[in-house]
C-alpha atoms as a printed R data frame, in Angstrom:
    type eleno elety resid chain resno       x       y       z
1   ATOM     1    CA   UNK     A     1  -8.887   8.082  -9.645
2   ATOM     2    CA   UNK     A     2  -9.575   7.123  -5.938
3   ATOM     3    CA   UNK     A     3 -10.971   3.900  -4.718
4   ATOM     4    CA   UNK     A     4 -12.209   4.027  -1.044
5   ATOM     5    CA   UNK     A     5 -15.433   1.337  -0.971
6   ATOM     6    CA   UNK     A     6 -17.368   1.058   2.100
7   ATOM     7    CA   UNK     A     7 -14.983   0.454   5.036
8   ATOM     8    CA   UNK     A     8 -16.769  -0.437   8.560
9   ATOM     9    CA   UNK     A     9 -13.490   0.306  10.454
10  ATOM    10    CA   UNK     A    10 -13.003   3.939   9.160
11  ATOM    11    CA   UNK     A    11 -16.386   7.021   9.853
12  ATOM    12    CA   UNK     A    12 -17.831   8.188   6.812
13  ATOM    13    CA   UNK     A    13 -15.721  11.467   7.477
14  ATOM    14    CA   UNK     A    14 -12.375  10.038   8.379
15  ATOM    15    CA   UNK     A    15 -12.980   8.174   4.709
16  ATOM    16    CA   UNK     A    16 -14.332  11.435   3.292
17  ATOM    17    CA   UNK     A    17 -10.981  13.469   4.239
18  ATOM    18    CA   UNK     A    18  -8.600  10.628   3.273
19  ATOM    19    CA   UNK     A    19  -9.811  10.698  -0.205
20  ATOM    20    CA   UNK     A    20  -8.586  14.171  -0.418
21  ATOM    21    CA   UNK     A    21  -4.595  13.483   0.932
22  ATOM    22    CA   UNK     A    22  -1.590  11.498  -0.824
23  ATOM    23    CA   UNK     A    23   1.094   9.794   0.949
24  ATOM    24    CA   UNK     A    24   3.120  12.429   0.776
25  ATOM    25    CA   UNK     A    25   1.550  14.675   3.242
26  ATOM    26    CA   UNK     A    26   0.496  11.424   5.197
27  ATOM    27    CA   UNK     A    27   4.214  10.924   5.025
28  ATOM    28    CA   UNK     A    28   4.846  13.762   6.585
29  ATOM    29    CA   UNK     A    29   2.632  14.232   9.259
30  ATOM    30    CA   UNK     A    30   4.423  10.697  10.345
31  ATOM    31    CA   UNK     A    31   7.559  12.205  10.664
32  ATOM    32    CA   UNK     A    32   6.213  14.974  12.755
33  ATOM    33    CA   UNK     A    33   5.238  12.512  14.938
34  ATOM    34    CA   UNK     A    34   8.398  10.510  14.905
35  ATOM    35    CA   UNK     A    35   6.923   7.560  14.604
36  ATOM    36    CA   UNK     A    36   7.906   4.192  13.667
37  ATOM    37    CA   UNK     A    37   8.449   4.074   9.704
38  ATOM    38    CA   UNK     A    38   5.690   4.290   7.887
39  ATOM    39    CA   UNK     A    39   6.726   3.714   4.185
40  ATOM    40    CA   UNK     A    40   6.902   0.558   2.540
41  ATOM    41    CA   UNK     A    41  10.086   0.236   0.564
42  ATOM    42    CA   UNK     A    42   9.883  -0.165  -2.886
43  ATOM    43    CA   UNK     A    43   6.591  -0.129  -3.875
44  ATOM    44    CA   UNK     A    44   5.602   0.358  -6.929
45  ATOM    45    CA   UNK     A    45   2.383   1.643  -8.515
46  ATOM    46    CA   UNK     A    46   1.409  -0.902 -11.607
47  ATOM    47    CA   UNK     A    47  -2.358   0.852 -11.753
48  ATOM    48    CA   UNK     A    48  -1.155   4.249 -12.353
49  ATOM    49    CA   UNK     A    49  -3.596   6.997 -11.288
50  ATOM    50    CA   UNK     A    50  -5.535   4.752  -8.456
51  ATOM    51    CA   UNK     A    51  -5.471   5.742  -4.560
52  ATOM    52    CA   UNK     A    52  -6.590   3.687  -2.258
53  ATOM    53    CA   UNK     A    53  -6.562   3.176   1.477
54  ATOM    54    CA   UNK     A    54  -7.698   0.939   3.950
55  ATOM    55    CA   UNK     A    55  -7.499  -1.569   7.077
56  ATOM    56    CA   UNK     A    56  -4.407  -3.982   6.171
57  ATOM    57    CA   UNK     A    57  -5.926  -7.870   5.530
58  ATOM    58    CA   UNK     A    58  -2.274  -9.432   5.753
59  ATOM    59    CA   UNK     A    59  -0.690 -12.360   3.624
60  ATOM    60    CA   UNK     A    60   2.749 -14.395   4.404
61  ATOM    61    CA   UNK     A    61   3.969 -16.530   1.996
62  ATOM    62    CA   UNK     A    62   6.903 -19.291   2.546
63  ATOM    63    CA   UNK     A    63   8.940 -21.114   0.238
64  ATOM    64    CA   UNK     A    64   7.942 -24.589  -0.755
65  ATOM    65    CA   UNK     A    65   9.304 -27.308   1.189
66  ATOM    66    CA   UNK     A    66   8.518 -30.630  -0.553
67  ATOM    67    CA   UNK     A    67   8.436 -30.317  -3.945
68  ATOM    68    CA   UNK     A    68   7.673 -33.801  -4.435
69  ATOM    69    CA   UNK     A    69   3.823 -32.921  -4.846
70  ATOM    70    CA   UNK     A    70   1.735 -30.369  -6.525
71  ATOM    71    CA   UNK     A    71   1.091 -26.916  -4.533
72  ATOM    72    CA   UNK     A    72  -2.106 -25.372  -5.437
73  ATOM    73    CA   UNK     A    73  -2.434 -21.320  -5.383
74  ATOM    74    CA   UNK     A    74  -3.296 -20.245  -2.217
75  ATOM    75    CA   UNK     A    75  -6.983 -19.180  -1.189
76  ATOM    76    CA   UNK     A    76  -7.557 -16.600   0.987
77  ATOM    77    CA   UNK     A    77  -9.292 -14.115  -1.242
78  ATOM    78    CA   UNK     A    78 -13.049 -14.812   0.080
79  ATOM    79    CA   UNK     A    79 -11.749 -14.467   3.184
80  ATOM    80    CA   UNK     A    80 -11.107 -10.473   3.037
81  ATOM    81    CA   UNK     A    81 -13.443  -8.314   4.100
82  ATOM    82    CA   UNK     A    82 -14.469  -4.884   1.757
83  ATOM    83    CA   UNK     A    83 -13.266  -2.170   2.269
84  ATOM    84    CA   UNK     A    84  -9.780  -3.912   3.186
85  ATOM    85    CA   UNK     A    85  -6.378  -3.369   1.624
86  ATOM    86    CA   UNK     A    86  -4.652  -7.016   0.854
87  ATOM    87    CA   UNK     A    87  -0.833  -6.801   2.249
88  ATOM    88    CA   UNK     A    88   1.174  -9.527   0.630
89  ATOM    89    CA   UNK     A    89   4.888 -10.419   2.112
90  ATOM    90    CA   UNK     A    90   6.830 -12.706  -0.108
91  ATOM    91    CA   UNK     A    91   9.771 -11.408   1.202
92  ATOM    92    CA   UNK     A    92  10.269  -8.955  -1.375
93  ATOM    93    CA   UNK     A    93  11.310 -11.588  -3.989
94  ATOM    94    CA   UNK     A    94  10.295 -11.086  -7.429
95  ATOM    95    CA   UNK     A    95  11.490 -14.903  -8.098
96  ATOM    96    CA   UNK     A    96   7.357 -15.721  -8.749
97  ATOM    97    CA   UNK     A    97   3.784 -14.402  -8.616
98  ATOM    98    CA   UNK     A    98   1.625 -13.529  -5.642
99  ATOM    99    CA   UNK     A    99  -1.392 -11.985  -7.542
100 ATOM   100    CA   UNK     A   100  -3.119 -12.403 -10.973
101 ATOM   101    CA   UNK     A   101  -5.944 -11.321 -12.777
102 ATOM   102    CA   UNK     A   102  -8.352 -14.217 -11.115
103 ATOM   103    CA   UNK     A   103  -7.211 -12.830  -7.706
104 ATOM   104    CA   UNK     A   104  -7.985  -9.394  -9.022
105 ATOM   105    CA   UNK     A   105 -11.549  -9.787 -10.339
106 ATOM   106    CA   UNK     A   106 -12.906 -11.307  -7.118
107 ATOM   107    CA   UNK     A   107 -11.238  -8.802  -5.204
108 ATOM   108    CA   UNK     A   108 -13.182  -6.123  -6.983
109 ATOM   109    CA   UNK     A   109 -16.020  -8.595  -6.763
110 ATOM   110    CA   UNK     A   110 -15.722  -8.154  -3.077
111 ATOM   111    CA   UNK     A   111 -14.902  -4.558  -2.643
112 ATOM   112    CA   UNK     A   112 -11.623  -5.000  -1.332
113 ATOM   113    CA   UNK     A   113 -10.018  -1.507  -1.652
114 ATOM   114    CA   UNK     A   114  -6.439  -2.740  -2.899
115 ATOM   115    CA   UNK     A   115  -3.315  -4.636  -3.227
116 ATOM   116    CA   UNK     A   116   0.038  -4.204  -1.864
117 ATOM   117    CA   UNK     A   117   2.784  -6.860  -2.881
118 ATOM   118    CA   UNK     A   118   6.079  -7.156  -1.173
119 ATOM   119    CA   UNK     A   119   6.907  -9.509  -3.853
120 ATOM   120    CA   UNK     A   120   6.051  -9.729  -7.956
121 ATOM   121    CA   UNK     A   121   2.319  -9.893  -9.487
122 ATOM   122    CA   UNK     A   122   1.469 -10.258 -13.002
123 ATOM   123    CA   UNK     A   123  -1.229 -10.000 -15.460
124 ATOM   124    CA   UNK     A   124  -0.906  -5.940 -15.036
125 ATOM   125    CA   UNK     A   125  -2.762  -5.122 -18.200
126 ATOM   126    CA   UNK     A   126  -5.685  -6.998 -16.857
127 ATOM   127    CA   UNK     A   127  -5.701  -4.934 -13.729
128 ATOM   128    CA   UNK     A   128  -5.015  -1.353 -15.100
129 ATOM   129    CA   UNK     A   129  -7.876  -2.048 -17.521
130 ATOM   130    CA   UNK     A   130 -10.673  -3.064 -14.883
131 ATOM   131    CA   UNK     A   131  -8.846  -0.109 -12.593
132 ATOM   132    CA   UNK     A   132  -7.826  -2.019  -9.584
133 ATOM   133    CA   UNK     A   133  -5.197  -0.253  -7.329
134 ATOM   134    CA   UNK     A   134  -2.451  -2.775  -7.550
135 ATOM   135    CA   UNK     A   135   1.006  -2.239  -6.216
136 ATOM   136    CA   UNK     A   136   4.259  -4.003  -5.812
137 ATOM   137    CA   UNK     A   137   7.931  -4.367  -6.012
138 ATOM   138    CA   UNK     A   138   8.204  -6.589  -9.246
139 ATOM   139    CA   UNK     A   139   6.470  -7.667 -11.923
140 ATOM   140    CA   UNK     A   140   6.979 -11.440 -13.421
141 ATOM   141    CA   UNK     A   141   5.092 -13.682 -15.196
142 ATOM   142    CA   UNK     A   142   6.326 -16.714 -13.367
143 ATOM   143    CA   UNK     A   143   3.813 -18.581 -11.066
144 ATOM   144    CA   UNK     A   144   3.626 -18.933  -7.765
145 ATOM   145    CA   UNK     A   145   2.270 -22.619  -7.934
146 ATOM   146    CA   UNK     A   146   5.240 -24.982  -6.546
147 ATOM   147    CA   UNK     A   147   6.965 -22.351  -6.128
148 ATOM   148    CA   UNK     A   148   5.890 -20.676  -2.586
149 ATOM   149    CA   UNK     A   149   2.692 -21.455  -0.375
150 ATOM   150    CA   UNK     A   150   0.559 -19.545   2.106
151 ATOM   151    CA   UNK     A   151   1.591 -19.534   5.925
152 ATOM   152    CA   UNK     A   152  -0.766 -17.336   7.943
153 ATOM   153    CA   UNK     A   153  -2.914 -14.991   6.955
154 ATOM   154    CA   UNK     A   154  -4.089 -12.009   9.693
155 ATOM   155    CA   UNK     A   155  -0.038 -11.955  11.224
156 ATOM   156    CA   UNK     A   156   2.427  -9.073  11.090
157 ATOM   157    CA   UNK     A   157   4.405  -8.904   8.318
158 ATOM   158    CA   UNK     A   158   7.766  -7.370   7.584
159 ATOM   159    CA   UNK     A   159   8.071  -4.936   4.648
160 ATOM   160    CA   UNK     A   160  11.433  -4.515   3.963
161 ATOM   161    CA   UNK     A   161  12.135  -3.096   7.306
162 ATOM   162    CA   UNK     A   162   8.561  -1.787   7.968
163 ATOM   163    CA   UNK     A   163   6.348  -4.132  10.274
164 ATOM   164    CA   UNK     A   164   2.348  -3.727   9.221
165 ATOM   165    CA   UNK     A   165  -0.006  -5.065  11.710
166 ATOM   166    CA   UNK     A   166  -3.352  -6.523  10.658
167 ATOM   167    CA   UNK     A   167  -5.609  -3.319  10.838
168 ATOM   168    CA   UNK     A   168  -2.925  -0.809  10.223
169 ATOM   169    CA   UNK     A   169  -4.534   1.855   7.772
170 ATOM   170    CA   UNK     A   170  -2.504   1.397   4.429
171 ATOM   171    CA   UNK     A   171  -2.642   3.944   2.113
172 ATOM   172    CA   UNK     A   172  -0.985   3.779  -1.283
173 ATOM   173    CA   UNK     A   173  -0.902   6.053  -4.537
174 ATOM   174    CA   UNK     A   174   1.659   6.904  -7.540
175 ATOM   175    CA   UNK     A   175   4.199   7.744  -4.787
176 ATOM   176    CA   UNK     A   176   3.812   4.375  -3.322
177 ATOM   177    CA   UNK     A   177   2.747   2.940   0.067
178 ATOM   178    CA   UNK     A   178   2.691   3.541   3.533
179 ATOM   179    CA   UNK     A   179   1.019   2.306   6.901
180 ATOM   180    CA   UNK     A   180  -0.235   4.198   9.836
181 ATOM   181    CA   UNK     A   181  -1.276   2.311  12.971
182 ATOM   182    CA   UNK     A   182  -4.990   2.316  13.725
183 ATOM   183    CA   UNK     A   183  -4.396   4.437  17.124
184 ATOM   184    CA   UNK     A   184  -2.945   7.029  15.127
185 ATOM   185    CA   UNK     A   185  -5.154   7.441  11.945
186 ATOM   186    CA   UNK     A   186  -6.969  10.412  12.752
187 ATOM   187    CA   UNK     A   187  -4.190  12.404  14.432
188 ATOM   188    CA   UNK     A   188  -2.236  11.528  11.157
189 ATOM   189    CA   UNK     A   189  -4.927  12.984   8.914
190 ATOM   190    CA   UNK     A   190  -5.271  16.281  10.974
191 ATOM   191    CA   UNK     A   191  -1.283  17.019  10.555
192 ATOM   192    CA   UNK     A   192  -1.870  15.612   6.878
193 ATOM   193    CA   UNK     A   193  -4.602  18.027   5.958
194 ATOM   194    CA   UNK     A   194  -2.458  21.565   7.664
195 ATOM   195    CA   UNK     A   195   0.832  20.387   5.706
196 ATOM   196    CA   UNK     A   196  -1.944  20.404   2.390
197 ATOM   197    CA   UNK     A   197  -2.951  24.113   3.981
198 ATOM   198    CA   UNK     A   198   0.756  25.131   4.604
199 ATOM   199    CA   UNK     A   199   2.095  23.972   1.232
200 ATOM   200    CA   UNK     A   200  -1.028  25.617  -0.600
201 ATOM   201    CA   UNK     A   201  -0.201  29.163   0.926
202 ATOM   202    CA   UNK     A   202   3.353  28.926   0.005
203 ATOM   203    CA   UNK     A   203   2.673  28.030  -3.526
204 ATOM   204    CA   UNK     A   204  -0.217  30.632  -3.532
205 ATOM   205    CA   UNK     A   205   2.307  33.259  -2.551
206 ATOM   206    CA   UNK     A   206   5.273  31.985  -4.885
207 ATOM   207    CA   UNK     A   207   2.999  32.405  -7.769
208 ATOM   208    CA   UNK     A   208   1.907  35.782  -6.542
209 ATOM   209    CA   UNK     A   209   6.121  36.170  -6.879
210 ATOM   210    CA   UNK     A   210   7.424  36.136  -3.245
211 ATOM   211    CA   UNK     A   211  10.440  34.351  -3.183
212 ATOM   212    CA   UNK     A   212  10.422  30.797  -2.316
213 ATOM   213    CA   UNK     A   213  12.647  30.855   0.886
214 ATOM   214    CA   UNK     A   214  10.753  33.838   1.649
215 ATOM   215    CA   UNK     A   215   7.425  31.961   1.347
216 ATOM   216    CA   UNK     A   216   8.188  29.132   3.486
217 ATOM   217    CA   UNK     A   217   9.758  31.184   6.057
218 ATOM   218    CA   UNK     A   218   6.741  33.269   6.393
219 ATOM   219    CA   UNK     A   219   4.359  30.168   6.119
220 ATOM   220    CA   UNK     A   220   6.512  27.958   8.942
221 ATOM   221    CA   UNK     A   221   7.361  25.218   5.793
222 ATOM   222    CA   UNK     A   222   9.975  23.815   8.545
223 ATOM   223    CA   UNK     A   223   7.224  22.649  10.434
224 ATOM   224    CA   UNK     A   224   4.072  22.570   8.200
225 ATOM   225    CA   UNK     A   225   1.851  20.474  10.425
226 ATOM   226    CA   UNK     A   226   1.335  23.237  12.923
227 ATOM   227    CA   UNK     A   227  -0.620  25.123  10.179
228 ATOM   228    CA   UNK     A   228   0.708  28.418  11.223
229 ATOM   229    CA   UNK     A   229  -1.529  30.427   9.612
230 ATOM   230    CA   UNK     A   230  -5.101  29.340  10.884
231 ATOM   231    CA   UNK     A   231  -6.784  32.213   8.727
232 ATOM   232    CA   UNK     A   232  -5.681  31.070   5.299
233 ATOM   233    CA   UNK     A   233  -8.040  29.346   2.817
234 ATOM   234    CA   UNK     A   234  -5.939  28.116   0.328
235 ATOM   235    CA   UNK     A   235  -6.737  24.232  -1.092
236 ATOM   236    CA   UNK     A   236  -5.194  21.334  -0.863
237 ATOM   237    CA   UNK     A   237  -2.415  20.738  -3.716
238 ATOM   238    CA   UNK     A   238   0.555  18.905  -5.229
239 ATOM   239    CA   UNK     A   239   3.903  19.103  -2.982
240 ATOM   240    CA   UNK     A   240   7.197  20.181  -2.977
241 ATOM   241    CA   UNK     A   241   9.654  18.118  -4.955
242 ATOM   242    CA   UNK     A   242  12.576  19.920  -2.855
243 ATOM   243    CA   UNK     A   243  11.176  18.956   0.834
């Protein structure tokens, strides 16, 4: 199941071709680029099935200070526009909650495209059933109320190591999520699509019962984004689990 609604930063055909990769070519076409990293560590999918991509809408979160007075949830939500994927940084602690089932129905209310947590959300059940992409790196039942408060919204925000910038594309599926900076987006999705090509011709000629090593040697597997063979027609597939 893929979620892409309406997204004014990304041409119908960038979103159109998108739909059709994972992360894990995305991941590689990254590395081909030797770019900054691109994954974010640890995330987890907890709407199994969903992709999703879009411009990053980021969230910080901060500890509470005083805890001599009630902290309401934070509100931000009506604030993101469609089309957006909501990055959440709670420094990775899965102490308390960053996202419920509230947060979740107006997001779909809105069209926003998905939610990535660096930090715990709960009320899973309600989001698997209403198929929201939802991702994180815990899940607890504990609130955030009193607990942590919003800083800034629209800042960059460190995922375990991996910065995302407000507008980096984020793309996330069962493998988890990654960012790719706006500049490089359609670059990215060019390498993505000729490692789909490369990988499809190996398996193609695996089943056909050329040997593997043979296979990748012949289709250039080392370097897969230079789609060495520009005549083939195979489709896009699943990947490696050996790369």
């Amino acid at each position: 199941m893929t979620t892409a609604p309406a997204n004014p930063s990304l041409d119908s055909e960038l979103g159109v071709r998108l739909a059709r990769l994972d992360t894990a070519a995305l991941s590689d076409a990254m590395d081909s680029l030797r770019a900054a990293p691109c994954v974010l560590p640890g995330i987890r999918p907890r709407t199994p099935g969903t992709t999703a991509f879009g411009p990053a809408f980021t969230v910080r979160y901060r500890p509470v200070e005083d805890d001599s007075t009630f902290h309401n949830a934070a509100n931000y939500i009506d604030d993101v526009p469609p089309g957006c994927v909501v990055v959440v940084d709670n420094a990775g602690t899965g102490a308390c909650t960053n996202w419920g089932s509230l947060l979740t129905s107006v997001a779909l209310r809105r069209e926003v495209a998905a939610t990535v947590v660096h930090g715990a959300v709960r009320d899973v059940r309600e989001s698997r059933e209403l198929g929201y992409p939802l991702f994180s790196t815990a899940v607890n039942m504990v609130s955030g109320k009193n607990r942590v408060v919003l800083d800034r919204t629209g800042v960059a925000v460190d995922i375990a190591g991996t910065v995302v910038t407000p507008g980096d594309l984020v793309f996330a599926d069962d493998n988890g999520a990654l960012r790719i900076p706006a500049d490089l987006v359609e670059e990215v999705v060019r390498r993505a699509e000729a490692v789909e090509r490369t990988e499809s011709r190996i398996r193609q000629a695996a089943q056909n019962g050329t040997r593997l090593d043979e296979a990748r040697t012949r289709f250039g597997y080392a370097r897969p984004w230079e789609d060495a063979d520009e005549s083939g027609d195979g489709q896009a597939g699943g990947h490696d689990d050996g790369r």
